[in-house]
C-alpha positions in Angstrom: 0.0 0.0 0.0 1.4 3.5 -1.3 2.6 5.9 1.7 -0.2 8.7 1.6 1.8 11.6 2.4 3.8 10.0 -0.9 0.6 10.0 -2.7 -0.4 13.9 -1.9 2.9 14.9 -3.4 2.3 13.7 -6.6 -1.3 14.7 -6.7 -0.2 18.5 -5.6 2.9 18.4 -7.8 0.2 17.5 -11.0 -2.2 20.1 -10.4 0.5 22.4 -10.4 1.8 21.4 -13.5 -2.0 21.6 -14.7 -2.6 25.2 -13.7 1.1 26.1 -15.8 -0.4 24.8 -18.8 -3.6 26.3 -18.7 -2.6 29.4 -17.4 0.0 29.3 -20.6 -2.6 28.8 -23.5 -4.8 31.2 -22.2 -1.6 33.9 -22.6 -1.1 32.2 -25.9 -5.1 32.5 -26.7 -5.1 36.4 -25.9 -7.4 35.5 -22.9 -5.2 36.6 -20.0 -4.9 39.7 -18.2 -6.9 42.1 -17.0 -10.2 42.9 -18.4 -9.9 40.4 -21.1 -6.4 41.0 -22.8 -5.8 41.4 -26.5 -4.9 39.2 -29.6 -1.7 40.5 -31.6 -2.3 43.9 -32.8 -3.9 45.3 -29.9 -7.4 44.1 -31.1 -9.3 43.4 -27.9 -11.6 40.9 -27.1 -14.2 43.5 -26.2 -14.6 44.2 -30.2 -14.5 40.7 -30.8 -17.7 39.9 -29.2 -19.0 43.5 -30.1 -22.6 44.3 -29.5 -23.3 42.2 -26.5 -26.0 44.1 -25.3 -28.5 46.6 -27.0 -26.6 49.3 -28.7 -28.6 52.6 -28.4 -28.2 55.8 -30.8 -28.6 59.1 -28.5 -30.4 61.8 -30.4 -30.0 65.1 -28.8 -33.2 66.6 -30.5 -37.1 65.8 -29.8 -39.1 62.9 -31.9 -40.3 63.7 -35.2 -37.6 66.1 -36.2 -34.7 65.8 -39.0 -32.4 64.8 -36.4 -34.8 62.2 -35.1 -35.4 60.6 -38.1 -31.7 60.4 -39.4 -31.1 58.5 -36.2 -33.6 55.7 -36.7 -33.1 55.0 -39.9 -29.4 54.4 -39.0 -30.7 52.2 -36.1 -33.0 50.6 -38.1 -29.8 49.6 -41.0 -27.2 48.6 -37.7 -30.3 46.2 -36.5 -30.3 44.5 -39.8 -26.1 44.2 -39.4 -26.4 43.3 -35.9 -27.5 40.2 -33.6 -28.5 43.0 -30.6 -31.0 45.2 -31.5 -30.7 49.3 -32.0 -32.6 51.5 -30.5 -32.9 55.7 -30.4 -32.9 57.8 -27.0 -34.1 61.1 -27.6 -32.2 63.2 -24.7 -33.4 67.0 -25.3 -32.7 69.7 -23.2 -30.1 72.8 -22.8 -30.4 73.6 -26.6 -28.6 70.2 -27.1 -26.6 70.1 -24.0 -27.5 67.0 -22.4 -27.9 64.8 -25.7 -24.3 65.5 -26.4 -23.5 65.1 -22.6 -25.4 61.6 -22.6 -23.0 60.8 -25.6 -19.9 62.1 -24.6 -20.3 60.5 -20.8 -21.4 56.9 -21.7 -19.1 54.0 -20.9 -16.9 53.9 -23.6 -17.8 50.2 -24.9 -19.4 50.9 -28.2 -23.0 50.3 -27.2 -23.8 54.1 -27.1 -23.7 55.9 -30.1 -24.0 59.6 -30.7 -25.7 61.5 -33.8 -23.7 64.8 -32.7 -25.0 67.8 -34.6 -23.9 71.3 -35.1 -24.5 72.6 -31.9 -21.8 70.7 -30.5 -19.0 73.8 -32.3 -20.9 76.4 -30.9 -22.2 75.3 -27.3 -18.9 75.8 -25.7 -18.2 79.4 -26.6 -22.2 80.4 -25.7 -21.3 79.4 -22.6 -23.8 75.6 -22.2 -21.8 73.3 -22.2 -18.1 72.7 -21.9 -17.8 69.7 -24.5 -15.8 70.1 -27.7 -15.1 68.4 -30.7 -12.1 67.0 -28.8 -14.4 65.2 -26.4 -15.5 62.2 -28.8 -13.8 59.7 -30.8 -15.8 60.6 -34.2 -17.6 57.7 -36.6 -18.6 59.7 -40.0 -19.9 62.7 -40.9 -23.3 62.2 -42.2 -24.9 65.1 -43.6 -24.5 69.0 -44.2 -27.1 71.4 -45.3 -26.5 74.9 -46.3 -27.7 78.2 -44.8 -29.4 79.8 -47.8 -30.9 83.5 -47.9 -34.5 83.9 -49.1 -37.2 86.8 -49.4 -40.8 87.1 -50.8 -41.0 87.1 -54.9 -41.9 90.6 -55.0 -38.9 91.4 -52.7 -36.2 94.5 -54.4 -33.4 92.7 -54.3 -32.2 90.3 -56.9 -29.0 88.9 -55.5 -26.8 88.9 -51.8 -25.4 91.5 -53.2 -28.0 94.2 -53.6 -29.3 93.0 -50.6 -25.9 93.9 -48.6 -25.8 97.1 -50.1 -29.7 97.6 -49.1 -28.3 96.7 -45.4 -25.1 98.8 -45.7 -27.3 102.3 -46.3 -30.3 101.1 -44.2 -28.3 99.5 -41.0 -30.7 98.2 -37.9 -33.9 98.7 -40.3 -34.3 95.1 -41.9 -35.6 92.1 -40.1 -34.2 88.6 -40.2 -35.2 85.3 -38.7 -34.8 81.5 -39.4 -34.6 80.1 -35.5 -34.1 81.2 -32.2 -31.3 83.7 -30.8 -28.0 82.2 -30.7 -29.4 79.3 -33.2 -27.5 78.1 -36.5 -29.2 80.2 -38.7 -29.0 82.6 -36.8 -25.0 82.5 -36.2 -24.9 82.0 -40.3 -26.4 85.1 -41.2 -24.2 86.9 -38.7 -21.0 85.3 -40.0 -22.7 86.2 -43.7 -22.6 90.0 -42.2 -19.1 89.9 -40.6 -18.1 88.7 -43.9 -19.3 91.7 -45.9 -17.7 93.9 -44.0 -21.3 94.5 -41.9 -21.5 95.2 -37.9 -23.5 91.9 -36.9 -26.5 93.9 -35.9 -26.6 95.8 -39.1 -30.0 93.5 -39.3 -32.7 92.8 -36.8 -33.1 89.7 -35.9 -36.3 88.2 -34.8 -36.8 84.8 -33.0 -38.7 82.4 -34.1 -38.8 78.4 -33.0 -37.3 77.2 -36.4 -37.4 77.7 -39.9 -41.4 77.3 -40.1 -42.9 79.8 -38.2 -40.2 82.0 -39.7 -41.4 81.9 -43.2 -44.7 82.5 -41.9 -43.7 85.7 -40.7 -42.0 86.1 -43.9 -44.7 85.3 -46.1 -47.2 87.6 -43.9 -44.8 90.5 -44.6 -43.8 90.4 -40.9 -40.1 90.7 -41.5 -37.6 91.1 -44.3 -35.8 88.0 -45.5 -35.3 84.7 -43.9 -32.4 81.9 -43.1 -32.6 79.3 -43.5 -31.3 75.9 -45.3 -33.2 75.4 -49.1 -35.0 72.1 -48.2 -36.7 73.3 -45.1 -38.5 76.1 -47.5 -38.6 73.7 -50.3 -42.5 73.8 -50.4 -43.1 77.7 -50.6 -39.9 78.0 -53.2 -41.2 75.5 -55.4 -44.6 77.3 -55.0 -43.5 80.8 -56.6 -43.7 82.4 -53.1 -39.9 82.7 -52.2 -36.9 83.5 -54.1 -33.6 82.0 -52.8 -30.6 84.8 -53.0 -27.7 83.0 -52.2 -26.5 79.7 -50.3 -23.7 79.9 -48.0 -21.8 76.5 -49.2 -18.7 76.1 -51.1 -20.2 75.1 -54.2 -23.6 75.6 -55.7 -26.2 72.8 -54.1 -26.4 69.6 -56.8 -30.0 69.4 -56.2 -30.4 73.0 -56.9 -27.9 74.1 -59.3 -29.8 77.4 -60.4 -28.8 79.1 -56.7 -25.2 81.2 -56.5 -23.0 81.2 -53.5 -22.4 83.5 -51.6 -19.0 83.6 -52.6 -20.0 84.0 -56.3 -21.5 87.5 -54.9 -18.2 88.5 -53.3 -19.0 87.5 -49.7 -16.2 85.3 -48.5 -18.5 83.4 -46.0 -19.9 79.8 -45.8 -22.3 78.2 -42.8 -23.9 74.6 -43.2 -26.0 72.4 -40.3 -23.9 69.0 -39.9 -24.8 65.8 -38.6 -22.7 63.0 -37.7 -22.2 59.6 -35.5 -19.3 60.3 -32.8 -18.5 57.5 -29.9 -16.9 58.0 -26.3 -13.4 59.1 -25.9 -11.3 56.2 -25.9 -13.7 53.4 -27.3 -11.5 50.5 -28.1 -10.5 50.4 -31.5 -11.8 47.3 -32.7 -15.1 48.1 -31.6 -14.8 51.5 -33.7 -13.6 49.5 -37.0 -16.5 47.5 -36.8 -19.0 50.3 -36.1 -16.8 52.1 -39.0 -17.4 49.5 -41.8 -21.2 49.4 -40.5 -21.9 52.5 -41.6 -19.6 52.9 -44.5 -21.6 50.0 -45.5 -24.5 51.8 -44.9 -24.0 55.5 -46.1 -23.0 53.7 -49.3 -26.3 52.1 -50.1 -29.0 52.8 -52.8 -31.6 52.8 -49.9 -29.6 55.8 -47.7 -29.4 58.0 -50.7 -33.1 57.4 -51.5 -33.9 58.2 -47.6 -32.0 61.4 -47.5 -33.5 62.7 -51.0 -36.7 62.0 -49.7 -35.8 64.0 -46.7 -34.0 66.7 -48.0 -30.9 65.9 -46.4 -27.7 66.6 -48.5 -25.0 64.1 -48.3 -21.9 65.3 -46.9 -19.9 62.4 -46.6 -16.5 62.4 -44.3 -14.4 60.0 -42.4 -13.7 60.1 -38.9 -9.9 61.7 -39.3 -11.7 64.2 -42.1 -14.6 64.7 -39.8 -12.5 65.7 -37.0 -10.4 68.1 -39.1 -13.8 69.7 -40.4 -15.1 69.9 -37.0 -11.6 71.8 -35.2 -11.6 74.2 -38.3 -15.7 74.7 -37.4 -14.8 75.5 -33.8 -12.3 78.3 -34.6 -15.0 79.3 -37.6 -17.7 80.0 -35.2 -15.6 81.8 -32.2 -15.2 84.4 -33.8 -18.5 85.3 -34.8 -20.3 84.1 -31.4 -17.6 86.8 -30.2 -19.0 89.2 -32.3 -22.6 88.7 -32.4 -22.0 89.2 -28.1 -23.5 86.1 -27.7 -19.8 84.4 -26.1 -19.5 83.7 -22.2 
């Protein structure tokens, strides 16, 4: 009969030798360390496994809007991509504030998504919020639409031009509106009068809660001209009623070619409403590459351009190290003129 203190020798000395081996593979296997480790490249297990839960799409603005809809129809193409569902959280509040917030703040695993807009460049320097471009680790750049000028058909002026020379002899006595004080169309025409040489408050402008009650007033002779982006006045151009002066892109709009810059009048100036998907800082980078070719995959589809046409979104297409150049150049854009409109704190 074997000596038992013999006996519990060998069993401890194989169970050691056990736990080497295992612990050995799983260093080969990636599987060791803290929170996971990483396969050969530094791609994590995390993005290996990525979604594990439901992934949710933050919209900053309320249901029903442009923003709002963007956002679920990019859900609704990730679903189809992914085994966990996609869902949108409308997060309103602080004139986009705590949608970005929500966004910027989430755990940085890839299951909350952003669909940043162009509030986030200007928030900061108005004083609501301290998050920046810098803040984010940035998807795509979805969309841009352009601040357009517009007036009544019967309206004097024929071009941005005569209408700047209207202001220039005639300063505080024309009213403006397109949205609400501090708002983008608001900050565009104000860059547009910096630009032509114009004190910002050579114009009135007159709040209104968007573009639609704006070209009420417009229509009803309430008020002068109106900013706005072309699509959202789409209806009432079309109709005869409005005549579109200039649009503040870089080009002329490919949907309606017939409209001059604002450049092509002399007036150095150009303003556009963006909308993009943007991650936590610091989301591991396998999770983003997935989420990446998701929506490349996406934005690239027959059925996306058909969606935004219907919409009247323009596609402004840019990838995350593009995006984040666009954005930085957007932030210094739109100091300066929240400096000189007096709306900075």
């Amino acid at each position: 009969m074997r000596n038992p203190h013999n006996l519990r020798r060998c069993l401890t000395a194989a169970l050691a030798t056990a736990g080497l081996l295992c612990l050995a593979a799983c260093d080969r296997s990636g599987g060791g360390g803290q929170g996971g480790g990483s396969t050969p490249g530094g791609r994590s297990a995390a993005g290996v496994d990525y979604p594990s839960k439901t992934v949710t799409i933050v919209c900053p603005w309320s249901a029903g809007g442009g923003t709002d809809r963007l956002s679920r129809y990019i859900a609704d193409e990730l679903d189809k991509r992914f085994d966990e569902s996609v869902v949108v959280q409308n997060r309103t509040g602080g004139g986009g504030a705590v949608g970005h917030s929500a966004g910027a703040m989430a755990k940085p695993d890839g299951h909350t998504i952003l669909m940043a807009t162009f509030e986030l460049s200007t928030m900061h320097w108005m004083g609501i919020s301290k998050l920046t471009w810098e803040d984010y680790t940035w998807l795509a750049q979805l969309n841009a639409d352009a601040a357009a000028i517009m007036v009544k058909k019967d309206a004097p002026w024929k071009d941005v031009k005569e209408l700047v020379a209207h202001i220039k002899a005639n300063p505080g006595r024309l009213k403006m509106s397109g949205t609400a004080t501090g708002g983008a169309w608001d900050l565009a025409r104000a860059g547009m009068m910096q630009a032509a040489g114009l004190p910002v408050d050579s114009v009135i402008w007159s709040p209104t809660k968007g573009s639609a009650p704006a070209l009420v007033e417009l229509l009803g002779g309430h008020i002068d001209a109106v900013c706005c982006s072309v699509p959202e006045a789409a209806p009432q151009i079309e109709a005869g009623e409005l005549r579109v002066l200039a649009v503040m892109s870089d080009e002329r709009l490919g949907d309606y070619p017939d409209y001059p810059t604002c450049r092509e009048a002399g007036v150095e100036w150009t303003a556009v409403g963006w909308r993009g998907l943007a991650l936590p800082k610091d989301t591991d980078a396998a999770i983003v590459e997935k989420l990446r070719k998701s929506v490349d995959a996406i934005v690239e589809s027959e059925g996306f351009k058909a969606f935004m046409k219907k919409n009247g979104f323009n596609i402004t297409i840019r990838s995350s190290e593009d995006f984040a150049a666009f954005l930085q150049a957007q932030d210094a854009q739109w100091q300066g003129v929240i400096e000189a409109a007096g709306y900075a704190k």
